[in-house]
Every structure is written in C-alpha cells, then in structure tokens.
C-alpha positions in Angstrom: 0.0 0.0 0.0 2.6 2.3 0.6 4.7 1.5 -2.5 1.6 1.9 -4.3 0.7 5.5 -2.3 4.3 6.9 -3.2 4.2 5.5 -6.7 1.5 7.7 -7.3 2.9 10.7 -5.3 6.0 10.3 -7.5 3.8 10.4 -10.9 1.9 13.4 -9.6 4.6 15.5 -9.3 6.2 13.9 -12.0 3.3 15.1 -14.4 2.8 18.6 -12.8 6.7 19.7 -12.9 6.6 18.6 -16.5 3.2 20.7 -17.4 4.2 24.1 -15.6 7.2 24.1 -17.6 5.4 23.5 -20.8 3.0 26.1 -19.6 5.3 28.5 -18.7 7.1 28.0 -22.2 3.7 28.0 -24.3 2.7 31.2 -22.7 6.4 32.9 -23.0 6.2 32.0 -26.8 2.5 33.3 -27.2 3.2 36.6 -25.4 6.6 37.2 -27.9 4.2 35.9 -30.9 1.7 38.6 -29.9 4.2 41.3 -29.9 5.7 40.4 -32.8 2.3 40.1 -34.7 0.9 43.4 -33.0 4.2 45.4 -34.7 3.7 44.0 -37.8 -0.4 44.6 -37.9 0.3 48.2 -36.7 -0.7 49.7 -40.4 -3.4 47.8 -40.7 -6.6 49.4 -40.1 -9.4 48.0 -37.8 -7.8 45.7 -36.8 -8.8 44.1 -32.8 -6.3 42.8 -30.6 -8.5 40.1 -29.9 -7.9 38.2 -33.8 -4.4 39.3 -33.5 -4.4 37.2 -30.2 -5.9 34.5 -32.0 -3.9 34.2 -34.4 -0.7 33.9 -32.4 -2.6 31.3 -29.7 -2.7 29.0 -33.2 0.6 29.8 -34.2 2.1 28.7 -31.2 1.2 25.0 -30.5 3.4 23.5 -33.6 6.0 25.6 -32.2 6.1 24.8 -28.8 5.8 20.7 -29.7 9.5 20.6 -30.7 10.2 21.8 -27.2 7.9 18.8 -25.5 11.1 16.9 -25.3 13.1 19.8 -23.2 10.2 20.4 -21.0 10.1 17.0 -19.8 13.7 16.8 -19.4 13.5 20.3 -17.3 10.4 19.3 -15.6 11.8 15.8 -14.6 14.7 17.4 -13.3 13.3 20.5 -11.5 10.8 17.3 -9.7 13.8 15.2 -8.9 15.8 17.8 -7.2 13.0 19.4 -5.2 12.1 15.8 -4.2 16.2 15.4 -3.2 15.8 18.9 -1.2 12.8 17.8 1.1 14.6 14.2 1.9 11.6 12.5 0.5 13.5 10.9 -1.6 16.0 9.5 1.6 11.8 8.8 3.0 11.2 6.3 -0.1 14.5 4.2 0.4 14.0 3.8 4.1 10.6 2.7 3.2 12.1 0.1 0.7 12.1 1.6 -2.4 15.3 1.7 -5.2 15.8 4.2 -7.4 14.3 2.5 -10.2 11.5 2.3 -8.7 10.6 5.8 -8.1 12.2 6.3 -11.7 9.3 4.1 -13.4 6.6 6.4 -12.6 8.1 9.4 -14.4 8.7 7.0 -17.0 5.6 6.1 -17.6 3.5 9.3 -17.1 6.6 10.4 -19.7 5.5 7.4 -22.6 1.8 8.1 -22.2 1.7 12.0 -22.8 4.6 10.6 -25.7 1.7 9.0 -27.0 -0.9 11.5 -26.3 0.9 14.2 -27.9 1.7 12.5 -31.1 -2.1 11.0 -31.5 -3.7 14.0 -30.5 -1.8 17.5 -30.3 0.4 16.8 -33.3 -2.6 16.4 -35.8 -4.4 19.7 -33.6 -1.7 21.7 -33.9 -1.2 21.3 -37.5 -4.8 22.3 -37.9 -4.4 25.3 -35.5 -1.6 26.0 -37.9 -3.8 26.2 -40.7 -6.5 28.2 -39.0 -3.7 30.9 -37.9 -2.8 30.8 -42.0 -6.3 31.9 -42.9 -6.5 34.7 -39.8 -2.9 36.3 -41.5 -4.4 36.2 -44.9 -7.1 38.2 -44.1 -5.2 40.4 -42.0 -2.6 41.5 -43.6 -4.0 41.0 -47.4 -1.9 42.1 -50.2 0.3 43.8 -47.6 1.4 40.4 -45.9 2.7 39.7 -50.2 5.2 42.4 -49.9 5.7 42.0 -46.2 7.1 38.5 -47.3 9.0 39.4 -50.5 10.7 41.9 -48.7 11.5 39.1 -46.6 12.8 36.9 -49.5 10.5 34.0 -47.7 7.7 32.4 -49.5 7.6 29.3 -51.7 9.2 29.3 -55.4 8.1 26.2 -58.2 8.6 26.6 -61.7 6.0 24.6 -64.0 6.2 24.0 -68.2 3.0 23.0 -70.1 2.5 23.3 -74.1 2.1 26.9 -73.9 5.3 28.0 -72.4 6.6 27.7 -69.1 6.1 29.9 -65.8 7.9 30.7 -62.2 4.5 30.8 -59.6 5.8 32.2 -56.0 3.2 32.3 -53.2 3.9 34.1 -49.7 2.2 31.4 -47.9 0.2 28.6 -48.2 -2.6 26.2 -47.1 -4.1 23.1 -47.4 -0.8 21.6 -48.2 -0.7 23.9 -50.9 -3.6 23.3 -52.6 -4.3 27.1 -51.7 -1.8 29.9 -52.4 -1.7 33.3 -50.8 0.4 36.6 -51.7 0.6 34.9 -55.2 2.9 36.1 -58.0 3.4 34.5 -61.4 5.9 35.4 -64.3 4.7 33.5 -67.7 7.2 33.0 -70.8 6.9 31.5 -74.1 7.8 28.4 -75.5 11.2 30.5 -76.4 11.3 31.7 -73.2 10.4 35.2 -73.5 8.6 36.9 -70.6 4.9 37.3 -71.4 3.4 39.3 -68.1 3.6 39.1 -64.3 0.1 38.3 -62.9 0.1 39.1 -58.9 -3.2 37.8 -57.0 -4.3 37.9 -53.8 -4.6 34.2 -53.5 -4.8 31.1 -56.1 -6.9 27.5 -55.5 -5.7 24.6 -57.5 -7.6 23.0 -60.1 -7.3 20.2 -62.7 -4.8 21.5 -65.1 -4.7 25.1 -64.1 -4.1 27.4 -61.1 -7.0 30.0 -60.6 -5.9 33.1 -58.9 -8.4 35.6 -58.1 -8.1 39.1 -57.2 -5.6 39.5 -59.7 -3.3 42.4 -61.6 -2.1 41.9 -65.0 0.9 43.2 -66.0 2.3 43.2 -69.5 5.2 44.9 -70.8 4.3 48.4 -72.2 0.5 48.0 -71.5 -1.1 49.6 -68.4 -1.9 46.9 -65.4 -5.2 45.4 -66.3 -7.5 44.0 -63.0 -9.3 40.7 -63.4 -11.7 39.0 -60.7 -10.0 35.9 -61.4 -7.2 34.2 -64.1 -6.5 30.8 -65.4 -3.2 29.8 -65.6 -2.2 26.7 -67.2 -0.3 24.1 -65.2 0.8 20.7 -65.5 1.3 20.2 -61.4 -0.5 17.3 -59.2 -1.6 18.1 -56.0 1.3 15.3 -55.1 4.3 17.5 -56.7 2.3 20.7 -55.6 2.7 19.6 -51.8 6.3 18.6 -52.3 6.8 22.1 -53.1 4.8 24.0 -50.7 4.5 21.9 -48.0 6.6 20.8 -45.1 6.6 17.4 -43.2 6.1 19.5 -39.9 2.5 20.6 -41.4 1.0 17.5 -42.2 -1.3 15.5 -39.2 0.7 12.5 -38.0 -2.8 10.2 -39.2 -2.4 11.6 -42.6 1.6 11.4 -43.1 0.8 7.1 -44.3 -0.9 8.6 -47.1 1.6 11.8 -47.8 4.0 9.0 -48.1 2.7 6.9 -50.3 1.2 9.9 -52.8 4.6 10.9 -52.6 6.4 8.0 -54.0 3.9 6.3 -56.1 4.7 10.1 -58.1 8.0 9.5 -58.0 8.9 12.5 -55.5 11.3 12.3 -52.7 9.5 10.8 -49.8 12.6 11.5 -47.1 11.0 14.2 -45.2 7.4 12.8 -44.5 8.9 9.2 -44.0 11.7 11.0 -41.1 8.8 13.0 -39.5 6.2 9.7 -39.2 9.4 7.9 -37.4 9.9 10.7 -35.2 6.7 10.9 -34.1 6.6 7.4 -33.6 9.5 7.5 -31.7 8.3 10.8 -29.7 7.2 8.7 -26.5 10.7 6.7 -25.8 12.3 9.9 -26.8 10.3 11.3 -23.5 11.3 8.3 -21.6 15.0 8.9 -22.6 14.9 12.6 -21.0 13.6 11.5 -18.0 16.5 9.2 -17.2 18.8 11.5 -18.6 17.4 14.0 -15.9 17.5 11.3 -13.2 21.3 10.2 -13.9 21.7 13.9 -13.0 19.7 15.2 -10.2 19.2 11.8 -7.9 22.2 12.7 -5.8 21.3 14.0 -2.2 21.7 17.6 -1.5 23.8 17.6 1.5 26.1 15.8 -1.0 26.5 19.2 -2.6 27.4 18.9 -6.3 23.8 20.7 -7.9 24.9 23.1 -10.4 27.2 21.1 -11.8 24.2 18.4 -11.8 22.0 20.6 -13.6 24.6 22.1 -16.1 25.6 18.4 -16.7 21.8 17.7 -17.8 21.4 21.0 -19.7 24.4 19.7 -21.6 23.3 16.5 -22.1 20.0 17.9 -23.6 21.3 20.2 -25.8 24.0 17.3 -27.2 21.2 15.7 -28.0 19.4 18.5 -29.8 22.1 18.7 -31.8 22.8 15.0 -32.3 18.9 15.3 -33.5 18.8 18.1 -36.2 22.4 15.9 -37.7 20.0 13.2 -38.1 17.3 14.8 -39.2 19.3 16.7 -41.9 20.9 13.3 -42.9 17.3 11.9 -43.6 16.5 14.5 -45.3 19.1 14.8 -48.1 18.1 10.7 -48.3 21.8 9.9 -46.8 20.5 8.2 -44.0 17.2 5.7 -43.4 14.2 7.7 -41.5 13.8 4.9 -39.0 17.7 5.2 -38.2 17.6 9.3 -38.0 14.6 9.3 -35.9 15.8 6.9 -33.6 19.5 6.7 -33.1 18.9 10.5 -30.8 16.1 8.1 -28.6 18.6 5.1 -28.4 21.5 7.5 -27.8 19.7 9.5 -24.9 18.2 6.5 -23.5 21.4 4.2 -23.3 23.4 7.1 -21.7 20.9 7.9 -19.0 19.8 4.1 -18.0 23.9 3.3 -18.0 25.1 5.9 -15.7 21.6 6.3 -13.5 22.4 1.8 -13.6 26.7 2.5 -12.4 25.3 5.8 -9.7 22.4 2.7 -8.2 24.2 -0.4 -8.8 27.4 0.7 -8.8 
C-alpha cells in the first residue's frame, strides 16, 4: 500500500513539474508571438487585438511541440531535485524503495503523454496552424505579399506546359498547398520570353490550371489590367504541388501514411514525411530517454553538494542531444540516412546514456 501510495505521489509531481514548464514556455512564446504580430499589424486598419491574439494562440502550438522533449527533461529534473531537497526521496528508500523504482513512474506518465501528444496534439496543432494561415491572410492581405518578398521568404516552383513555361511564387500557403496566398506568377513563351507578371491575392488549385483571383495583369508596355480571377495553365499534381509548398512539420501524423505513399507512387522524394512519421513514432521513448537523462543527474542528495554542476551536466546533455537530432534529421533529409535510423538513433543515444550511468550511480 505504501509503494503503491508513493508510486502515485511520485507520478503526480512527475506530471505537474513537466506541465508548468510547458506552460510556462507555451505562454512565453505566445506573449513574444503577440508582440511580434501586433508590430507588424500596426498599419493595418481596424484591426482588434483580440484576432491578433488569436492568431498567435494557433501559431504557437506547432511551435512549442518541438520543445515537449526539453520540457520533460526540465520538468523531470526540476521534480527530482526538489524531491532530493525535502529528503523525500532518503523517505522512499527507508521505506524500501530503489531508485528504479521511483524512476518508473516518471517513465511512464513520460511514454503516455509521448503517445498523447503525437495522437492527439500533433494532428491539432497542425490544424491550428492552418487556422492561424487563414486569420494572417485576411489580416494582412496584399500587404502580408510584400511584407514576405521583402522578406525573401515564400515558396518558389517553376512549372512547363504546351504553352510556355512559368515561375508561380506564393507568400504562404494552405491546405498543403492546394491554396496559395500573396501569389505572383511570371509566364514565358515556348522560347522563353517573358509574357506578363500576374500578382493575385490568392490562387486554388484545379485540374490542369491554377485559378488566382483578385488579380493584376501586367504586361510589358501595357497599363496593369484588373481581373476578378485568371487561369493559368499548369501541369502540377496536387502530389508534386505539396512537395513544393508543403513541409513534413505541417502534415497531421494520421495523414503522413498517405503523404508518403502519394509521394512515392509520383516518384517525389518521400525523405521528409517518411523521417517526420518515425519521429513521431519515436516521440514517447524519446520522452522516456529525457527522464532518465534528468535522473542520472539530479538523484544525488543535496547535502552531498554537487547541484549546479548536476544541472549544467543535464542542460548539456539535452542540448548534445538536440544537436545530435537536427544531424539526423538533416541526414534523412538529403536521403543519406534511413528515417527509421535518424529518428531513432537520438532516442537510443539518450536512452542508453541515462539508464547506464543512473544503472553504475544505483548499482554501482
């Protein structure tokens, strides 16, 4: 009864160490979002604070799920420590506890939000995502297109079909990018002369051509000519059309099968969506791997002293394995290394460190 009371104590605090730091960071990013938004809407007319909010609150989730990771391994070690400070943890070994044993509720409290957050908040924060795409295109417009060319951001694709080729850039996207925003397109002949330079407020794609609407015609020594909307021939699938607009990090983890499978059975490159579906696959052992990297670091006793260098030593650790990560991840990406062996080489890396030395500090 009392293994099975502390247990549960341990997984409690476990959990809520691990949520206020993901709190705290999710409302840190949302307040610097909201700033950041509110400087760049400040020409915009009528304009409320309240959809500027909005937008930023769905902006911010996909952001702060490539943090989950940190905030666990912060949480587990900010739990740890304070547990160390009070001597509760000196109260579970007298009562007949090992280490491993008060480990294995952070471990798995840390597997199932793993699960939860790759099931459920991955494919709601790639909707959010979407949802924050449509509130910026009807804030900012036409202005948002030259906000983001002065930028030099936005998404390039050049396209040929019988009547020439074009160069299509759009400032942002949607639906995968089946939906364009801030769109400009340059058309050439056959010869490759240039024809005109449409720009459009947004452009939907259909079988065999792009249809922007709100559109300005420009042709060389002609004055600009406005249309409601313009075909433009093209010879893009949606398939190729979300290679080039989309990104892995975008795509719902229940829809990335299919992604992958569209992907090669057009003969694109599949690398990205195949490394993102293995790392969120691998997202819940990755959580168990910070928690006993953050207990092979902060399950020494305070009077023993040593505590900054504890918590420096699993800062370090982390960030070693950040890095270790985005080498992977590039890897996969340029197709030099397989997905499954990107995604999880940082999970077995973290994992074996942390179960070794918290295994030599118990065991000896």
């Amino acid at each position: 009864m009392i293994s099975r009371t502390l247990v549960r104590y341990f997984g409690m605090r476990f959990l809520g160490a691990v949520m206020s730091v993901f709190l705290g960071i999710f409302v840190l990013i949302v307040l610097v979002d909201y700033i950041e938004l509110m400087r760049r809407a400040a020409d915009v007319p009528h304009l409320s604070a309240w959809m500027v909010a909005k937008t930023s609150f769905f902006r911010v989730p996909q952001l702060t799920e490539r943090l989950l990771p940190f905030s666990v391994l912060v949480g587990a070690m900010t739990c740890y420590l304070a547990l160390s400070r009070r001597n509760e943890l000196v109260i579970a070994r007298s009562a007949g506890m090992s280490a491993w044993q008060f480990v294995a509720p952070a471990l798995i409290v840390a597997f199932v939000m793993g699960v939860a957050a790759t099931a459920i908040y991955n494919p709601l924060s790639a909707a959010m995502r979407e949802w924050s795409k449509k509130l910026e295109a009807d804030m900012f417009g036409e202005q948002k297109n030259v906000m983001q060319q002065q930028s030099a951001t936005g998404f390039w694709v050049r396209q040929r079909t019988t009547d020439g080729q074009s160069i299509v850039f759009a400032a942002s996207s949607q639906e995968q990018g089946v939906r364009l925003d801030g769109v400009s397109v340059f058309t050439f002949d056959p010869a490759g002369k240039a024809l005109e330079r449409i720009e459009a407020k947004r452009a939907t794609l259909e079988p065999g051509q792009w249809r922007l609407e709100q559109a300005r015609v420009y042709v060389s020594g002609e004055p600009p000519k406005e249309r409601e909307t313009v075909a433009v021939k093209t010879n893009l699938t949606a398939a190729q059309v979300r290679e080039s607009f989309s990104t892995p990090e975008t795509v719902p983890f229940w829809e990335l099968p299919a992604y992958i499978e569209i992907a090669e059975r057009s003969g694109l490159v599949a690398a990205g969506y195949k490394f993102q579906y293995q790392t969120l696959i691998a997202r819940p052992f990755l959580l168990c791997a910070m928690v006993l990297l953050a207990c092979s670091v902060s399950l020494r006793f305070f009077r023993f002293g040593g505590v900054p260098r504890m918590v420096l030593s699993g800062v370090a650790a982390g960030f070693l394995l950040y890095v270790l990560s985005k080498i992977t991840e590039d890897l996969a990406k340029a197709d030099l290394l397989h997905a499954a062996a990107a995604a999880w080489l940082p999970v077995l890396a973290g994992g074996l460190t942390g179960f070794v030395v918290l295994l030599y500090q118990e065991d000896g």
